[in-house]
C-alpha positions, -999 to 999 in steps of 0.1 A, spaced: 303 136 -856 322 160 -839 355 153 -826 380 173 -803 412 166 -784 419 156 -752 455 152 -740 470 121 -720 503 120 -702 512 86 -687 514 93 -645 551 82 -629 553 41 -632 525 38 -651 528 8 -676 528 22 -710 522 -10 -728 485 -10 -716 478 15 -742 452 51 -741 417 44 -739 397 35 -774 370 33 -788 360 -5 -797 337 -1 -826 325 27 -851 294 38 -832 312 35 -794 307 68 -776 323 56 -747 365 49 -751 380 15 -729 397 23 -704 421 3 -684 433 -6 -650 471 2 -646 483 -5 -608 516 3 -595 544 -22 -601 540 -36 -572 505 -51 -570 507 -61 -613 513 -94 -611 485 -102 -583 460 -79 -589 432 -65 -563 404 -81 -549 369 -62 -547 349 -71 -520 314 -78 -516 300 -39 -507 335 -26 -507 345 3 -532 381 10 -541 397 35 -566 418 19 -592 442 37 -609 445 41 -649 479 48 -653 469 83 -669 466 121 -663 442 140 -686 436 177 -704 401 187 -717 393 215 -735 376 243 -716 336 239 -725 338 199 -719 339 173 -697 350 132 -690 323 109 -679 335 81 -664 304 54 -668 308 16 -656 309 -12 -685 272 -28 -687 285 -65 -690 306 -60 -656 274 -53 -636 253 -76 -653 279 -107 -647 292 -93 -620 273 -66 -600 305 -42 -605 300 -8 -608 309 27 -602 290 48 -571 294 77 -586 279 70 -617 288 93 -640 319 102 -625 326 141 -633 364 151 -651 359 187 -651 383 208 -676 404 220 -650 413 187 -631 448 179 -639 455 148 -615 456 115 -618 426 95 -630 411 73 -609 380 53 -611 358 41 -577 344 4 -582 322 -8 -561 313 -44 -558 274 -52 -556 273 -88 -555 278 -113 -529 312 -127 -543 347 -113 -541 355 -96 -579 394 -98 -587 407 -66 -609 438 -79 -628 460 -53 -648 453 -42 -680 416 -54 -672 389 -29 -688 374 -14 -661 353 20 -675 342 36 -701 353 75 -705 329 98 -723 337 132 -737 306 154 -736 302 188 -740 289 209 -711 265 239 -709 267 264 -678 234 276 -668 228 308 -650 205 302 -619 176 327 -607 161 330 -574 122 339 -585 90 338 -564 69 316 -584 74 287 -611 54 283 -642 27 255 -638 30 221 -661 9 189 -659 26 171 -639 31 192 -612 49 184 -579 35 146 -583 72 131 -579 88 96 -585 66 75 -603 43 97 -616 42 94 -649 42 54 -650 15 36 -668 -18 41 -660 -44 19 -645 -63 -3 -660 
């Protein structure tokens, strides 16, 4: 399994105690991560309402290395029990970002979702990224499939 480093700093009134983001079993690709809101709103929380999105801070500030990038991906057992999830899905950390990190939630179902601190709220995946070099040519090879589009290569009829 290949492993790198990527560097944390906890953001200006973040709550420290929360924790980084971790893994939660052996064969996890995808580290916890954590809602961390301003002292202000810890006690109560947010509410998430039906069709609304918000961006919920994690407390955190991340580094990572040149040639990879953070994939923020919703948890599966907050939009199955809850329709929560993130519109962006994956959301993009490129290696150069040095802000805060912030994940959007949006709220599919037709009851209010409350977001308390400390509550997992993502998953954070560190993947490695390949740059492709793009060519304007006057023809494209010919597969198959073709240009037959969405649903194309379903089953079959019987």
């Amino acid at each position: 399994m290949l492993q790198i480093n990527v560097k944390l700093i906890w953001n200006l009134g973040a709550d420290t105690s929360l924790g980084l983001p971790e893994y939660k079993s052996s064969g996890a690709s995808g580290a916890d991560i954590k809602a961390n809101f301003d002292i202000d709103i810890r006690t109560e929380g947010i509410d998430l309402y039906p069709g609304r999105q918000l961006l919920i801070p994690t407390g955190l500030s991340v580094e990572i290395p040149e040639g990879f990038e953070v994939q923020i991906r919703p948890r599966s057992g907050l939009a199955l029990k809850n329709g929560i999830s993130i519109p962006n899905s994956p959301g993009t950390i490129d290696s150069d970002y040095r802000g805060p990190l912030g994940v959007i939630m949006i709220n599919f179902s037709e009851s209010i979702f409350h977001i308390s601190h400390g509550d997992r709220i993502a998953q954070m995946v560190v993947v490695p990224v390949i740059r492709a070099t793009f060519e304007l040519v006057n023809k494209l090879s010919s597969t198959t499939r073709g240009v037959r589009g969405f649903g194309s290569t379903g089953k079959e009829k019987c």
